[in-house]
C-alpha positions, -999 to 999 in steps of 0.1 A, spaced: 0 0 0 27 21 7 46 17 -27 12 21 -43 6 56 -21 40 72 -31 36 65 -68 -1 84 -66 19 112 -49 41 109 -77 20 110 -103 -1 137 -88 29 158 -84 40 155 -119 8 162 -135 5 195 -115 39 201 -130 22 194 -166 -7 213 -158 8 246 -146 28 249 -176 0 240 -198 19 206 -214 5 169 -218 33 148 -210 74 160 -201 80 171 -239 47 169 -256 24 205 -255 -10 205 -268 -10 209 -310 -37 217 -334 -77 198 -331 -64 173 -350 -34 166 -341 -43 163 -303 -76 138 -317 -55 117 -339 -26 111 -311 -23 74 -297 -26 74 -259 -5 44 -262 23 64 -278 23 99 -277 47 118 -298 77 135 -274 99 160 -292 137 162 -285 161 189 -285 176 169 -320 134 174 -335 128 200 -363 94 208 -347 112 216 -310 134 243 -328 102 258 -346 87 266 -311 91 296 -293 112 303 -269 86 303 -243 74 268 -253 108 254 -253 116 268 -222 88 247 -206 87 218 -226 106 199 -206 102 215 -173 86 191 -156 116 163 -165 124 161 -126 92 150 -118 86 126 -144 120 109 -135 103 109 -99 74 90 -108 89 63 -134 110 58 -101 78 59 -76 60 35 -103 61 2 -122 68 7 -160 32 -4 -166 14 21 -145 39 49 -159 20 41 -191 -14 36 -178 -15 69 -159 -2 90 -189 -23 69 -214 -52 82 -194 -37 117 -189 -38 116 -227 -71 102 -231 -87 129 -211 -70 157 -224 -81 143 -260 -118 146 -244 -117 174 -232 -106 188 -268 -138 168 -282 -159 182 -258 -148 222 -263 -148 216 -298 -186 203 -295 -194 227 -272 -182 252 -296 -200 240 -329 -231 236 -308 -225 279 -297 -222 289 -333 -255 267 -344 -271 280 -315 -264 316 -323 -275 308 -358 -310 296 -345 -313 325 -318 -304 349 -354 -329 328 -373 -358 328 -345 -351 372 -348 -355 373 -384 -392 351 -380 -398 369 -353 -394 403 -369 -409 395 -405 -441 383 -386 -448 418 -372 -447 433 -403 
């Protein structure tokens, strides 16, 4: 139990990391829609220092992209392999729903102010 209790505390720890500066995993920020919905959980791409893509980032997105690298070696250290994978696999997962969900939640705002324009025209070319 206590093995089990100090990975959680490890995990947690590193995913505050990753949320405070706004990454998914040590080396892997958020792309575009489609790249975030087409990523595999299983194997998330990581950019290195050697990638193309890490030296067309900013300066402000390198700097944090692997700021959370002491806390990730903490919990593969805290944790078996297997739940190192599990618990970014569903880090992954959820950030991938969230996406869905905001980009849902956004189409369903731009119908819906299409219907409220819609219900103003009727509503307007009925008093007439």
């Amino acid at each position: 139990m206590a093995k089990r209790e100090a990975c959680w505390r490890a995990r947690d720890a590193y995913f505050a990391c990753l949320d405070a500066n706004a990454l998914w995993l040590n080396g892997l920020l958020p792309g575009s829609y489609a790249e975030i919905v087409g990523m595999d959980p299983v194997h998330p791409p990581s950019l290195s220092t050697s990638d193309t893509r890490y030296r067309e980032l900013g300066k402000r997105e390198r700097g944090v992209l692997f700021k959370c690298s002491g806390e990730y070696k903490d919990f593969e250290k805290a944790c078996l392999q297997s739940w190192v994978l599990h618990f970014s696999m569903l880090r992954v997962k959820d950030l991938q729903t969230r996406a869905l969900k905001a980009k849902l939640d956004e189409r369903a705002k731009e119908r819906d102010g299409d219907d409220a324009v819609f219900w103003s025209k009727v509503a307007s070319s009925t008093k007439e």
